[in-house]
Backbone as a chain_set.jsonl record, in Angstrom:
{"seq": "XXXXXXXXXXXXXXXXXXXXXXXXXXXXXXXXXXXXXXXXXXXXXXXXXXXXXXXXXXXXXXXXX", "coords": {"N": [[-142.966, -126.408, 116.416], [-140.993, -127.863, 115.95], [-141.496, -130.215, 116.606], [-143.599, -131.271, 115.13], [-142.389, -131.225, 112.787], [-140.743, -133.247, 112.964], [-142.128, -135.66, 113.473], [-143.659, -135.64, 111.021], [-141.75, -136.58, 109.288], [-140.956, -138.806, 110.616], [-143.569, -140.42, 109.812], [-143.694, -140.462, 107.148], [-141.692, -142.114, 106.884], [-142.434, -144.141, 107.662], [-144.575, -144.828, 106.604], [-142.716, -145.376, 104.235], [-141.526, -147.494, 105.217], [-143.778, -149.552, 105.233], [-144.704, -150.416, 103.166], [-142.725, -152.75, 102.411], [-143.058, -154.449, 105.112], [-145.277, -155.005, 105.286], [-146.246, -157.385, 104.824], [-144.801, -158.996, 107.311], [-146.798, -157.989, 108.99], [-146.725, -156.198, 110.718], [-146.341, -153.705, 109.143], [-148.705, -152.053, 108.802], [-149.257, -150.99, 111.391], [-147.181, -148.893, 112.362], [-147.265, -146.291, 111.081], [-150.01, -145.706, 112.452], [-148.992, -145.795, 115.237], [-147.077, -143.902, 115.491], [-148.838, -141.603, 114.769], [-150.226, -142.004, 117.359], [-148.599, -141.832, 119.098], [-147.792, -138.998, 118.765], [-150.163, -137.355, 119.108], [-150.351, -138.285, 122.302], [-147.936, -137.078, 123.034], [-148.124, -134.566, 122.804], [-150.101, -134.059, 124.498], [-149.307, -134.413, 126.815], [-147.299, -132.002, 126.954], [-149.151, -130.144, 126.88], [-150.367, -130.233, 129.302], [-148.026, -130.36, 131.064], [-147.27, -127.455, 130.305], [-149.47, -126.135, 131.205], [-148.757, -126.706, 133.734], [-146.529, -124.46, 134.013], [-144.443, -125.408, 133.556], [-140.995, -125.833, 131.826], [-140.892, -127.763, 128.825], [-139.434, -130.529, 127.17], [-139.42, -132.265, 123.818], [-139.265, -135.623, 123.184], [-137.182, -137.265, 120.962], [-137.112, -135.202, 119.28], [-136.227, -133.731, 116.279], [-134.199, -130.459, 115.959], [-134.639, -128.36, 114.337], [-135.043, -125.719, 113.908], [-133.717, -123.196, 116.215]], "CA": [[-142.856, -126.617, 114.996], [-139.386, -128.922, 115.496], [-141.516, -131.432, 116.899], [-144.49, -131.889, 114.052], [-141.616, -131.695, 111.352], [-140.233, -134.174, 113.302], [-143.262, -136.111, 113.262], [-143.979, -135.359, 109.552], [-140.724, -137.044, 108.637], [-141.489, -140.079, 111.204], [-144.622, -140.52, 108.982], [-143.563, -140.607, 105.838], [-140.739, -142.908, 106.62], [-143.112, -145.15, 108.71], [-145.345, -145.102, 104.956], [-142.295, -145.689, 103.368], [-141.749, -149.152, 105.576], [-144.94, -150.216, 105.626], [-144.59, -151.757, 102.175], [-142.043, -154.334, 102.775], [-143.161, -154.847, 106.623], [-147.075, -155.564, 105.478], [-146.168, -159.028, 105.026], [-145.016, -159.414, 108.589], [-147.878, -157.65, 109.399], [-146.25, -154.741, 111.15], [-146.59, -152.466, 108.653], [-149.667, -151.181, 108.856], [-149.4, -150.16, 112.992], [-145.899, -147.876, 112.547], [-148.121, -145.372, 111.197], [-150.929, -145.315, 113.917], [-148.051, -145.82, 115.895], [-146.107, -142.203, 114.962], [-149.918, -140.881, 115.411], [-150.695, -141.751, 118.593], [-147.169, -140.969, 119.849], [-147.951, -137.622, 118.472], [-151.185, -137.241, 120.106], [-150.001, -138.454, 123.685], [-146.808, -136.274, 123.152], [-149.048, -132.618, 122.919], [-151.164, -133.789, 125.279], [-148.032, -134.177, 127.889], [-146.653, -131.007, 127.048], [-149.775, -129.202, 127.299], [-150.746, -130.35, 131.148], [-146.497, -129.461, 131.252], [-147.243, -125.92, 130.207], [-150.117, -125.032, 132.242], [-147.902, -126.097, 135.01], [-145.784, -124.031, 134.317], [-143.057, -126.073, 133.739], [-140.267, -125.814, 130.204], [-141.19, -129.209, 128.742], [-138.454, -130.597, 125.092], [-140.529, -132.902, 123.309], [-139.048, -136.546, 123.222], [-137.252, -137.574, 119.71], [-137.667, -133.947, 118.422], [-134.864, -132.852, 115.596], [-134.047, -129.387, 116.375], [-134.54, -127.616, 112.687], [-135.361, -124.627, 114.04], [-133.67, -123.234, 117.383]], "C": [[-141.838, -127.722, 114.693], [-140.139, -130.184, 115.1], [-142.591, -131.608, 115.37], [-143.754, -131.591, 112.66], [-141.342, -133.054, 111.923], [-141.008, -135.713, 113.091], [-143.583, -136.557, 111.707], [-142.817, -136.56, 108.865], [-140.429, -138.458, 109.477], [-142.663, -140.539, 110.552], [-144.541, -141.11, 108.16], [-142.566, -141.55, 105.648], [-141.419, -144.248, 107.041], [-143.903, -145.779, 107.347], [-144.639, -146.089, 104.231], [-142.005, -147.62, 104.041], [-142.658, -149.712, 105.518], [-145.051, -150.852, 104.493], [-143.775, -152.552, 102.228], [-142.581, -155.035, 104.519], [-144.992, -155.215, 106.513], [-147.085, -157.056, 105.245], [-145.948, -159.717, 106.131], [-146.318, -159.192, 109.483], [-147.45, -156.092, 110.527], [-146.226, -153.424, 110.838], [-147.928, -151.547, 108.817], [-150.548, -150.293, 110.443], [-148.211, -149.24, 112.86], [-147.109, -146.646, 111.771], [-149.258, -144.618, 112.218], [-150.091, -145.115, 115.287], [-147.556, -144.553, 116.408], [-147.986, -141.7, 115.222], [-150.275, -140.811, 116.902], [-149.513, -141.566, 119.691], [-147.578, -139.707, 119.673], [-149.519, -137.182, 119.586], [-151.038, -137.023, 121.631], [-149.066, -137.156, 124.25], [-147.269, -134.52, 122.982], [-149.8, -132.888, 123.795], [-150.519, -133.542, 126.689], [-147.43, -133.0, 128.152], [-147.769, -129.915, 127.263], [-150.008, -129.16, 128.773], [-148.917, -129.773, 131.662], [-146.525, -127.755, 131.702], [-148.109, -125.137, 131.213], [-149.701, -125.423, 133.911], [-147.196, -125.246, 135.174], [-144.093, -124.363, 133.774], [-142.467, -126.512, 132.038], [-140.428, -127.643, 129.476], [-140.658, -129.154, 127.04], [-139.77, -132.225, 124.84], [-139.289, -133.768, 123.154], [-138.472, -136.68, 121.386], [-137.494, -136.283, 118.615], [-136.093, -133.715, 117.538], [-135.209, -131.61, 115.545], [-133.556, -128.844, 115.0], [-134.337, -126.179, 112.963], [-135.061, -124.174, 115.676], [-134.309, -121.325, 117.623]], "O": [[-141.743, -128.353, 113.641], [-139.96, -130.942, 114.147], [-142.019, -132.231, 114.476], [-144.345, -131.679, 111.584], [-141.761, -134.017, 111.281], [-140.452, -136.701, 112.612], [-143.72, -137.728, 111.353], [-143.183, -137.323, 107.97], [-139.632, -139.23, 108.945], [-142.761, -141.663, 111.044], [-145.085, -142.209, 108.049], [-142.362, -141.952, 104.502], [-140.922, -145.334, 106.74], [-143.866, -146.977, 107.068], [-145.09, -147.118, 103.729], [-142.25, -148.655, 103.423], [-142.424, -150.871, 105.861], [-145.523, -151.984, 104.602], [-144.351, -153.609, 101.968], [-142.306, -156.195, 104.825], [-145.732, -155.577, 107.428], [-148.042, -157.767, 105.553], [-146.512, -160.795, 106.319], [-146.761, -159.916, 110.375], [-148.205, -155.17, 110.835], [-146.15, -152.409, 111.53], [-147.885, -150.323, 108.946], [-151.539, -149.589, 110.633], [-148.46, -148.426, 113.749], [-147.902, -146.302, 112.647], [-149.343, -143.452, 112.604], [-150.465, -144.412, 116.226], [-147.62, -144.211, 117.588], [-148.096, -141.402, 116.411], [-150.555, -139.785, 117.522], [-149.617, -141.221, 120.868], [-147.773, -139.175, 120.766], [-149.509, -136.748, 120.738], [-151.409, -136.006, 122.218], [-149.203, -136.481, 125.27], [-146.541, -133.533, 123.093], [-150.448, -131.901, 124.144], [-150.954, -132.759, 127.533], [-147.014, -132.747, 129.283], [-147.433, -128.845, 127.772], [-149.85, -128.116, 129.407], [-148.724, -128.901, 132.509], [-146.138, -127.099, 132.67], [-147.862, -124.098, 131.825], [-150.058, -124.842, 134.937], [-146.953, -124.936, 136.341], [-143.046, -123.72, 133.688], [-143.092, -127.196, 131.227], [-139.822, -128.566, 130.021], [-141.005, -128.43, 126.107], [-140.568, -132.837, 125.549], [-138.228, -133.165, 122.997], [-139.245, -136.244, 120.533], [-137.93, -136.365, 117.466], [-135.023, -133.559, 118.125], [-136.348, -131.34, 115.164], [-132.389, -128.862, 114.607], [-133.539, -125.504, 112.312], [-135.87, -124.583, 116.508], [-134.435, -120.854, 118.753]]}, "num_chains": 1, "name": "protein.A"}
């Protein structure tokens, strides 16, 4: 749950740059960006888990211990 707040609030800040940074042209990948980090980053921790093995998620703020 830490990590897809964490996520959630990488999102919305990534939104919030993406209007001054669409003129470089950057803005509109920090979004897909924070998605497919997210994506990669459950898909890591799941092959983690059914090893076996305690796996912290990368960049996670710890809201909830």
């Amino acid at each position: 749950m830490n990590f897809q707040l964490s996520i959630l609030i990488y999102l919305v800040g990534s939104l919030v740059l993406m209007v001054p940074l669409t003129l470089i042209l950057i803005g509109p990948l920090l979004p897909f960006a924070v998605w497919a980090f997210d994506i990669v980053m459950i898909i890591i921790a799941a092959i983690q888990a059914n090893k076996g093995v305690k796996y912290r998620y990368p960049l996670c703020i710890r809201f909830i211990k």
